[in-house]
C-alpha positions in Angstrom: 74.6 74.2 -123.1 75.1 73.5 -126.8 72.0 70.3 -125.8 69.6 72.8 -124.7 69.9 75.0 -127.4 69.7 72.3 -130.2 66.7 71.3 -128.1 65.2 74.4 -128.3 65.6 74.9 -131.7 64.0 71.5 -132.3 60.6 72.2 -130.3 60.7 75.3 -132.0 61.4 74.2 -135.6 58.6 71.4 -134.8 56.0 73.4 -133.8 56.7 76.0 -136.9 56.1 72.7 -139.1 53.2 72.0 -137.6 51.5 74.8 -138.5 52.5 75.0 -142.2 49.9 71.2 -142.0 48.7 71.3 -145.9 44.8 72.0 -145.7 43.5 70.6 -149.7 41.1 73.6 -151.2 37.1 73.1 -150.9 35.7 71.8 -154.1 33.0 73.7 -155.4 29.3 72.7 -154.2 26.8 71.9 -156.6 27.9 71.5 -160.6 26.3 74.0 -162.9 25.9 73.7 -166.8 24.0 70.8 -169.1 24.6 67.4 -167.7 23.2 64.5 -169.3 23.4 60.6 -168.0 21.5 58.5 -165.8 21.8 59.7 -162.1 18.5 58.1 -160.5 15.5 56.4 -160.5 12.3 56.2 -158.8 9.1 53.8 -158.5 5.5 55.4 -158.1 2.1 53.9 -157.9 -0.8 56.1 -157.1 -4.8 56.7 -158.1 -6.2 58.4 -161.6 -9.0 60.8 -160.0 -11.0 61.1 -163.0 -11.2 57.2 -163.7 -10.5 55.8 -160.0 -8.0 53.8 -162.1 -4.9 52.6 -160.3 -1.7 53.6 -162.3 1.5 52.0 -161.4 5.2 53.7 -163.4 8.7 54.5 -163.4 11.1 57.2 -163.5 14.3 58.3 -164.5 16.4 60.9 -163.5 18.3 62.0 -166.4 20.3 65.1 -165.7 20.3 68.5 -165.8 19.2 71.6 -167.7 21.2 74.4 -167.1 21.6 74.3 -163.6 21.9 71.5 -160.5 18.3 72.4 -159.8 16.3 71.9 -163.3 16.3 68.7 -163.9 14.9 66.3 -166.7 12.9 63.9 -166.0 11.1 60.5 -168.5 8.4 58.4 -167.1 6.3 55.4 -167.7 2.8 54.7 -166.3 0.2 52.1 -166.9 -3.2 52.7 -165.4 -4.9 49.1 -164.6 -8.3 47.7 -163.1 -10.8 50.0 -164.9 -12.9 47.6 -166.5 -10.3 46.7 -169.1 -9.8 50.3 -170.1 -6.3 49.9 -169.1 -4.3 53.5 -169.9 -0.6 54.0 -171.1 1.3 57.2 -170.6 4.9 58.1 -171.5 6.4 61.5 -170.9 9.3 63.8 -170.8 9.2 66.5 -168.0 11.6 69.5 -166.8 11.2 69.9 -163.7 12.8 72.8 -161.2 13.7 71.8 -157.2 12.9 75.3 -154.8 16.1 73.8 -152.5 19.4 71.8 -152.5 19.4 67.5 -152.4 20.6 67.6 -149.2 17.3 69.2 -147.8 14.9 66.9 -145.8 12.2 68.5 -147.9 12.8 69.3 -151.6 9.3 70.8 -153.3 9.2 70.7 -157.2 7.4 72.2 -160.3 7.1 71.4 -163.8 6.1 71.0 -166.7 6.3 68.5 -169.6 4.6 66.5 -172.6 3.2 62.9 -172.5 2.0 60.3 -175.3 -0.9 58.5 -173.9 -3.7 56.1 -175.4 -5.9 53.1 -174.0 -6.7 49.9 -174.8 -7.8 49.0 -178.5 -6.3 52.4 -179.3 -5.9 51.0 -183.2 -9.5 51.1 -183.4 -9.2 54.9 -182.4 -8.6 57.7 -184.3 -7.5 59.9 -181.4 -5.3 57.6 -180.2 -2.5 57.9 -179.1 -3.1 61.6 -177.7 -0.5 64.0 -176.7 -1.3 65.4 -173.3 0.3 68.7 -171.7 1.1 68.1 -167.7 1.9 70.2 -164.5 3.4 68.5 -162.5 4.1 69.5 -158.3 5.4 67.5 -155.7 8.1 66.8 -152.8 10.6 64.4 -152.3 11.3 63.6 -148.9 14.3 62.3 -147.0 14.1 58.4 -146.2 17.1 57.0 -145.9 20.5 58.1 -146.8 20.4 56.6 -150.9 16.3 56.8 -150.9 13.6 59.9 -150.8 9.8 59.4 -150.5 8.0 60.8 -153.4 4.9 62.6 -153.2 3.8 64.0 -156.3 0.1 65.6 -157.9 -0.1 65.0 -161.8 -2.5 67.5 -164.0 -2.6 66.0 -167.1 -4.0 66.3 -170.5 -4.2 69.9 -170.1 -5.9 69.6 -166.4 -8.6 67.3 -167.7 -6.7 64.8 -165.7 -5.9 64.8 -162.5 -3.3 61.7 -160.6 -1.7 61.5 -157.5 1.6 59.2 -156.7 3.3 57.9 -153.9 6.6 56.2 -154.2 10.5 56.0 -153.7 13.6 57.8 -155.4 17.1 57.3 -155.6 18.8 60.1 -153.8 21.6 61.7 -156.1 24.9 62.6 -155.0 24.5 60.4 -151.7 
């Protein structure tokens, strides 16, 4: 008799254990607040409407502004095969995402500041030229550590208009 009570106790005492399992907290979603590093990069190439030039570029994704979802964003862009009239742009943008990363489509706005000049831009006086841009696109999911990028450019206050097609690095992935 004293077996099957010790027995008992032990199925007993096991299946009390058994529910105390430890279960770690959830860690927060998405970090808020001013962060600043390098957490991506994308490449572009796409079409200058004005000029017909082709403009080929880079991006970085350096952090974020605030909050997760306002993001800042450098670039570099050379515009080429416009009867040597080749075109130079670097520019800092913020830019805010509508939805999360882990989206399958994530649409952005923004806005930011370029210097831009041309070929034989010594000889000019207005060169280089600081440009205002819009900027609106969509990054779309490709592959678990890579988005497509599909982005319109307004530039130099709307006198310029560019359209890009490229990859990104996903963040966070």
């Amino acid at each position: 008799m004293r077996r099957a009570w010790f027995m008992l106790g032990m199925v007993l005492s096991a299946t009390r254990l058994a529910a105390q399992e430890f279960k770690p907290p959830r860690v927060g979603g998405t970090p808020s607040g001013t962060r600043i590093g390098l957490f991506g990069f994308g490449v572009r190439g796409g079409v200058d409407l004005r000029s017909s030039q082709i403009v080929v570029g880079t991006t970085l994704d350096l952090g974020d502004l605030f909050t997760a979802r306002l993001r800042l964003r450098p670039s570099g862009e050379i515009g080429v095969f416009n009867g040597g009239n080749d075109t130079f742009a670097a520019s800092l943008e913020a830019l805010y995402r509508f939805t999360d990363d882990d989206q399958v489509a994530i649409p952005y706005l923004g806005t930011g500041v370029s210097v831009a000049g041309h070929d034989k831009c010594g000889s000019d006086p207005n060169c280089p030229a600081i440009w205002v841009n819009l900027v609106f696109g969509f990054e779309l999911h490709y592959k678990s550590t890579f988005n497509w990028l599909l982005e319109y450019h307004g530039m130099d206050a709307m006198r310029r208009h560019r359209l890009y097609l490229g990859l990104t690095t996903r963040r966070g992935n």
